[in-house]
N, C-alpha and C positions, 0 to 999 in steps of 0.2 A: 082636226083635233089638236090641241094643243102641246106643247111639247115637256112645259112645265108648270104646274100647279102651284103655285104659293099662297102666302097667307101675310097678310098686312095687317099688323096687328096697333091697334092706337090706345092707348092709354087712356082715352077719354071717354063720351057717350057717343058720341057721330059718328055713323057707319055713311053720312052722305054730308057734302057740303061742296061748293065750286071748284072750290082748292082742288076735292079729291077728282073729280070730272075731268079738270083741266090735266092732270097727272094720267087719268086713267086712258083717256084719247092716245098720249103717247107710248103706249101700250103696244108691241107688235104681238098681234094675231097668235105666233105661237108661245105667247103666255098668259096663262088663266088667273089673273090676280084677285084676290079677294080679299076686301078691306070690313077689318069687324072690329068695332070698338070694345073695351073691356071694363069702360064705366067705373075707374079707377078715384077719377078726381071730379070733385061738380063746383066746388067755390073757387082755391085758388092753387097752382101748379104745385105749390110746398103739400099740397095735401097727398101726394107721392109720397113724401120721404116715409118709409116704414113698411110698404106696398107689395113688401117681397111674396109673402107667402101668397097672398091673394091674387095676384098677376102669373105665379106660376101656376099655382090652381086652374087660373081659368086657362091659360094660355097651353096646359099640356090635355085639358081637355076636348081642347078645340084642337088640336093636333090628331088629337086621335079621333075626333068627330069627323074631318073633314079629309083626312090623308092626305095632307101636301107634302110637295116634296122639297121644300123649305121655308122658310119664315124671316118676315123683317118685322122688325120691335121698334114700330114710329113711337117718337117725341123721345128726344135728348133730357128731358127732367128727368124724369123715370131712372134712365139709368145715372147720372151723376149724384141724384140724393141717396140710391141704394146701389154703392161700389160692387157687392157682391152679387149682387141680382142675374147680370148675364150669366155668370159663371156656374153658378147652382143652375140655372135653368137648365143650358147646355148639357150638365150633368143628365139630366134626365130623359135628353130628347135623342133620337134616332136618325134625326134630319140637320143638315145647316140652320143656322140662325145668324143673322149676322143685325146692327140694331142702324139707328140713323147718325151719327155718331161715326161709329168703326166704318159706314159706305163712304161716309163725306171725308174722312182721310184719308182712304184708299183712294177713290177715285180725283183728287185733287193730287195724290201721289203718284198715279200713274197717268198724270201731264206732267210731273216732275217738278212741279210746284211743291214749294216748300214755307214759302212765307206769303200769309194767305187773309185775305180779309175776309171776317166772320159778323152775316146779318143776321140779326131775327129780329121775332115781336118778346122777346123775354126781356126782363129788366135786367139791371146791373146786376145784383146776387148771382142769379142762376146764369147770364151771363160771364161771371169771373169761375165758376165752372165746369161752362163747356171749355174756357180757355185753359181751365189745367186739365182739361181730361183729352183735349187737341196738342196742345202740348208735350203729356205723356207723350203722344200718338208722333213726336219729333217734327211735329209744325212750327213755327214761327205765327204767332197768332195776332193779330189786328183787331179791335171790337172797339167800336165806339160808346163813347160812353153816352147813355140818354136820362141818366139825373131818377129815372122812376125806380120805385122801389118796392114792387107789390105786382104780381104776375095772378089778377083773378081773370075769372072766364072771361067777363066783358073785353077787360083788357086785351087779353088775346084775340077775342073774335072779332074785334074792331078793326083787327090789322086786315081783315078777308074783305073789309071793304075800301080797303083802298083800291085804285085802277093802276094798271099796268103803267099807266103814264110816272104816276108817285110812286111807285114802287122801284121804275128806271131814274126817277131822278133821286131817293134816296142813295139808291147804290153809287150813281154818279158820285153826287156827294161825298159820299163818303170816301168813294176811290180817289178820290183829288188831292194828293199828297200822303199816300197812303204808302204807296212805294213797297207793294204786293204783287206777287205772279198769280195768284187764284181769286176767284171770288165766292165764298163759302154760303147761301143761304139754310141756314139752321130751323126748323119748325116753319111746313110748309103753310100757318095763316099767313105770312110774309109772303105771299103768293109771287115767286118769280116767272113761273114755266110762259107766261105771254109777252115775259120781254129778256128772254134769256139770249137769243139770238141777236137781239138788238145791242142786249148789255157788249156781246161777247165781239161784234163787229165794231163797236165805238170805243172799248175799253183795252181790245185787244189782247184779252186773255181769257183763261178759264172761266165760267161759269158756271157753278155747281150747287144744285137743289138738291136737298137733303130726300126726296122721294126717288126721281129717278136713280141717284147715287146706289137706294136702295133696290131697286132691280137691277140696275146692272151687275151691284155685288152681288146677291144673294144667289144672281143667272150665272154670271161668271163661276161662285166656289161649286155650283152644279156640272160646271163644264161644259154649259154651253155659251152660245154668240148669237147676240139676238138684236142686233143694229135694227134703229128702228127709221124709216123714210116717211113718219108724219111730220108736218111743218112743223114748224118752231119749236124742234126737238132736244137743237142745242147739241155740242161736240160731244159729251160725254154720251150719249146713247145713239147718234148717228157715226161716231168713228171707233167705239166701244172699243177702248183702248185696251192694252191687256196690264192686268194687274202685276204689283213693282213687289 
C-alpha cells in the first residue's frame, strides 16, 4: 500500500503522453501519483492568463473526489500569468500544494545552488517570467534567449519529440559559458528525465526536472523520504536532499 496519494494536476488536456511515463517509472512504489489534466488551455499557453476561477473550480473538486494527501500544479504558465492563483487556492484546501515553479527552487536550493541555468520549450515572453518569478524565489537566473514569440500547442508538443540525444546536447549548449551551479529544466515537453544522469556526470552539477522537483517537494512538505533506486533517476530523487 502506498504511503502517500497525490494528485498531479496539469493545466492542459493530456492525462498521458511519454513525458509523463518516462516521469512516472521514477516513481517509488510507496507513492500513488496521479496525473489528471484540467483542460485549461487548447490553442496557445497565454490562453491561462484569467484561468483563476476555473482551475480552482475544478482543482478543489478533484481534491475532494479523490482524497489525496497533497497536490502539485504542473505547468509554470499557469501560475506567472495569474500572481494570485496559488494563493486563493491554498486558501481553500486542507492539504499541501506546492506548484512546478516553487519544487524547481526549492530543490535546486537544497543543492545550495543559487545561480542556475533555466530550460524550457516556452518562448521569450513567458520565458522573461519564469525568470521574475525564479528570481523573486532569490535565484540568479540564466535563460537563453530563442528569438520565438508565440507558445501554441504545436509549439510545445513538438518539443516531446525531440530524443534524449538533442535534448543533452541543447543543455550542453547552453551550459558552455554559462557559468551556473544548477541546471533548471522548466515544463516537462523539454523532456530531460533520459539524460539527466548523463547531463549531471559531464556537466558536473545539478540537474533538476520540473516533475520530479515536484514529488520530491510535495513528499518532503508531507514528511516523508522516499528516495527513489530506478535508473536514470538523477541526484535529486536518489539522495532526496532535505529542504533549505
Amino acid at each position: 500500500m502506498a504511503t502517500v496519494s497525490l494528485g498531479f494536476l496539469s493545466a492542459n488536456s493530456r492525462g498521458h503522453s511519454a513525458h509523463y511515463d518516462d516521469f512516472l517509472r521514477l516513481v517509488p512504489e510507496e507513492a500513488d501519483v496521479q496525473i489528471v489534466p484540467l483542460n485549461l488551455w487548447q490553442n496557445s499557453l497565454y490562453d491561462l492568463e484569467g484561468k483563476t476561477r476555473e482551475h480552482i473550480e475544478r482543482t478543489t473538486a478533484l481534491v475532494a473526489e479523490h482524497g489525496w494527501d497533497g497536490i502539485a500544479l504542473m505547468g509554470a504558465p499557469m501560475q506567472v500569468q495569474n500572481p494570485e492563483h496559488v494563493e486563493q487556492l491554498r486558501g481553500l484546501l486542507n492539504i499541501p500544494a506546492t506548484t512546478a515553479l516553487e519544487s524547481g527552487a526549492a530543490a535546486v536550493k537544497a543543492f545550495g545552488a543559487r545561480r542556475i541555468l533555466l530550460l524550457t520549450p516556452f518562448d521569450d515572453g513567458l520565458n522573461a517570467m519564469l525568470r521574475e518569478f525564479l528570481t523573486g524565489q532569490g535565484l540568479d537566473v540564466v535563460v537563453p534567449v530563442n528569438n520565438r514569440t508565440d507558445t501554441s500547442r504545436e509549439d510545445v508538443t513538438s518539443t516531446e519529440r525531440k530524443s534524449a540525444d538533442e535534448v543533452y546536447q541543447i543543455a550542453v549548449d547552453a551550459f558552455a559559458g554559462a557559468d551556473v551551479d544548477a541546471v533548471y529544466f522548466q515544463g516537462a515537453p523539454l523532456n530531460p528525465l533520459l539524460a539527466v544522469e548523463r547531463l549531471e556526470a559531464d556537466l558536473g552539477v545539478p540537474v533538476v526536472a520540473s516533475n520530479p522537483a515536484m514529488l520530491w517537494h510535495i513528499t518532503s512538505l508531507l514528511g516523508h523520504r522516499l528516495p527513489s533506486s530506478a535508473e536514470g533517476c538523477g541526484r535529486l530523487l536518489r539522495e532526496w536532499p532535505e529542504r533549505v
